[in-house]
C-alpha positions in Angstrom: -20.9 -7.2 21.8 -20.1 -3.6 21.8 -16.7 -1.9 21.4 -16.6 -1.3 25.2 -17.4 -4.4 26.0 -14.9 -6.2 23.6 -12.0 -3.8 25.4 -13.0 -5.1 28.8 -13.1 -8.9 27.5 -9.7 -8.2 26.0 -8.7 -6.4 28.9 -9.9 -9.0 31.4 -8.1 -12.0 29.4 -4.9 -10.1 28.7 -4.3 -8.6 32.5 -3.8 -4.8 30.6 -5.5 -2.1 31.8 -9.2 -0.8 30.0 -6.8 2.3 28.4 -4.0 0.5 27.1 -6.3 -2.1 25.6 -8.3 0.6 24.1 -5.5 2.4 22.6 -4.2 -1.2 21.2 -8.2 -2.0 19.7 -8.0 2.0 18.0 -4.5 1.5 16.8 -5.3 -2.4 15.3 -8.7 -1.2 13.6 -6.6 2.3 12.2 -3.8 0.3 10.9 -6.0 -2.5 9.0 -8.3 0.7 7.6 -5.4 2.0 5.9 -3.6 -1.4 4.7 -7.3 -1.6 3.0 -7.4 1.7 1.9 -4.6 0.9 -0.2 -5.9 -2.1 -1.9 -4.2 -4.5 0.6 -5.6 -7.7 2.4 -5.0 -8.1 5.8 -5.1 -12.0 6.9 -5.0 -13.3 10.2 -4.4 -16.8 10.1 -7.2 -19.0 11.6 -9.1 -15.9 12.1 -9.8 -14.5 8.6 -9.1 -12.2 5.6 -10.2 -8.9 4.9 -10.1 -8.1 1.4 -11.1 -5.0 -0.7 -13.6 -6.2 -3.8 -14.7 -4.2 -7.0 -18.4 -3.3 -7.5 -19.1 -2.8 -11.0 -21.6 -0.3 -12.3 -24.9 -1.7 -12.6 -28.7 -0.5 -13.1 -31.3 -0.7 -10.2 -34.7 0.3 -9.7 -36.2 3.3 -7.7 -39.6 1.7 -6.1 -41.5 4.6 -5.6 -41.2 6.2 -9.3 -40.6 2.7 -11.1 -37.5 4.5 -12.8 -34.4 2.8 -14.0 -31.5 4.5 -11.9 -27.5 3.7 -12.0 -25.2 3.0 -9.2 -22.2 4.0 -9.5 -18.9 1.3 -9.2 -17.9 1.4 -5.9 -15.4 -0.2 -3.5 -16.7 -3.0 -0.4 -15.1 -4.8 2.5 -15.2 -8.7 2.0 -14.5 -10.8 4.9 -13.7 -14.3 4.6 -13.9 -16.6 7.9 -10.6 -18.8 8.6 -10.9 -22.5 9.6 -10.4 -22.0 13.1 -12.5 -19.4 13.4 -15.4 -21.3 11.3 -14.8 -24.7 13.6 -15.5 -22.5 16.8 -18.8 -21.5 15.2 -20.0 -24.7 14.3 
């Protein structure tokens, strides 16, 4: 499922027009990008948690050349499934 088709599945269910349930989709994923990009989680209960987890510096390996090469530490986006949401999948 694509973004346009999740705003006219939420759009259908809701009874809110394709616009308004866009603007509410781009406002939702905006706010929860920059509750994360403060170090925040954002949980939705029975749906999930997004979290924001620490990569460390490490060593990999460059295939072609065989060389050693370091990765920087870096930031990720963890997602954790709530019950509900992992019941509905089984």
């Amino acid at each position: 499922m694509n973004k346009s088709e999740l705003v006219k599945a939420i759009s259908e269910k809701s009874g809110s027009t394709i616009r308004n349930t866009e603007k509410f989709l781009d406002s939702f994923v905006e706010t929860i990008t920059e509750s994360m990009k403060k170090g925040d989680d954002v949980t939705l209960v029975g749906f999930g948690t997004f979290s924001v987890a620490e990569r460390a510096e490490r060593i990999g390996r460059n295939f072609k050349t065989g060389k050693n090469v370091t990765i920087p530490a870096s930031k990720t986006v963890k997602f954790k499934t709530g019950k509900t949401l992992k019941d509905a999948v089984k």
